[in-house]
C-alpha positions as CSV (number, residue, x, y, z in Angstrom):
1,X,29.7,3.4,-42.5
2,X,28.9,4.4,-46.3
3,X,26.1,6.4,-47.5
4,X,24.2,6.0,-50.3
5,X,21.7,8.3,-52.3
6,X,18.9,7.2,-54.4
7,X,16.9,9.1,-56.3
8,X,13.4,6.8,-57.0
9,X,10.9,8.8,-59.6
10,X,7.4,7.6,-57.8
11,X,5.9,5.7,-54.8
12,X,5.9,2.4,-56.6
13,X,9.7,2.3,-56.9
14,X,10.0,3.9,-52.9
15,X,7.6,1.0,-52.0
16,X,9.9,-2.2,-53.9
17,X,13.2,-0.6,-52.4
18,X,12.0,-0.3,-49.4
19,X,10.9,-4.0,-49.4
20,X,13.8,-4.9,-50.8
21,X,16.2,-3.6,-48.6
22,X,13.6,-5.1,-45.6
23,X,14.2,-9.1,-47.1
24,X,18.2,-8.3,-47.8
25,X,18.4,-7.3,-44.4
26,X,20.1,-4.3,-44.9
27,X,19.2,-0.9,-42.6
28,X,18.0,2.4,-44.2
29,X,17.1,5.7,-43.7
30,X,14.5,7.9,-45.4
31,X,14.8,11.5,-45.9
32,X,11.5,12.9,-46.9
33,X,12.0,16.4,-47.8
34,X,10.0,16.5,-51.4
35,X,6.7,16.8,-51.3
36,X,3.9,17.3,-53.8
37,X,1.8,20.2,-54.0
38,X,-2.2,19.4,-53.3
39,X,-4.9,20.6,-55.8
40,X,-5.8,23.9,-53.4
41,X,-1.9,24.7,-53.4
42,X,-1.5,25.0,-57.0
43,X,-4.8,26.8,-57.2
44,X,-3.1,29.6,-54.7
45,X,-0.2,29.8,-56.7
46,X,-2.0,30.2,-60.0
47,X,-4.4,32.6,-58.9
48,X,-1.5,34.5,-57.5
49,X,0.5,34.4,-61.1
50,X,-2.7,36.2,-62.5
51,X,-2.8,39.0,-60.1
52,X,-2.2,42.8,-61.9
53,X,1.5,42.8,-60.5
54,X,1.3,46.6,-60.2
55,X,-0.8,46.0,-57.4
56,X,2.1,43.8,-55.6
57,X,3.7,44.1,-52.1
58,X,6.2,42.2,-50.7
59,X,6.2,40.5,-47.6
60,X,7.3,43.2,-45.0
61,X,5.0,45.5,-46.6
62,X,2.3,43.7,-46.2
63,X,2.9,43.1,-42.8
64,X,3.4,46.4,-42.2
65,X,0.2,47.1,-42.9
66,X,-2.0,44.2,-41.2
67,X,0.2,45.2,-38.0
68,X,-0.5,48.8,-38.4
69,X,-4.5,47.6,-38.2
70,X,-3.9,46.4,-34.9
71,X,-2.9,49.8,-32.7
């Protein structure tokens, strides 16, 4: 068995491959793992960007510290 990669640029051309594979008979697979970020994600990430970076902490800092609230 062969595999083949396609790259398709938007949901229109995912749709007519996907149909036209379907009348030709011929079996596929999709791998979905792209995604697109939502509105509220790219609002997180550019509020982040602004932030005063001397204020930053890295992950295991801050976890650190919200575990430290805990005891």
């Amino acid at each position: 068995m062969s595999t083949i990669t396609i790259h398709l640029k938007d949901k229109e051309e995912e749709t007519f491959m996907e149909n036209l594979l379907k009348k030709m008979k011929i079996r596929f697979e999709k791998q979905e793992d792209d995604f697109e970020l939502t509105d509220e994600m790219i609002e997180a990430i550019e509020t982040a960007l602004k932030q005063d970076r001397s204020q930053y902490v890295d992950g295991k800092e801050s976890l650190k510290r919200r575990v430290g609230l805990f005891y």
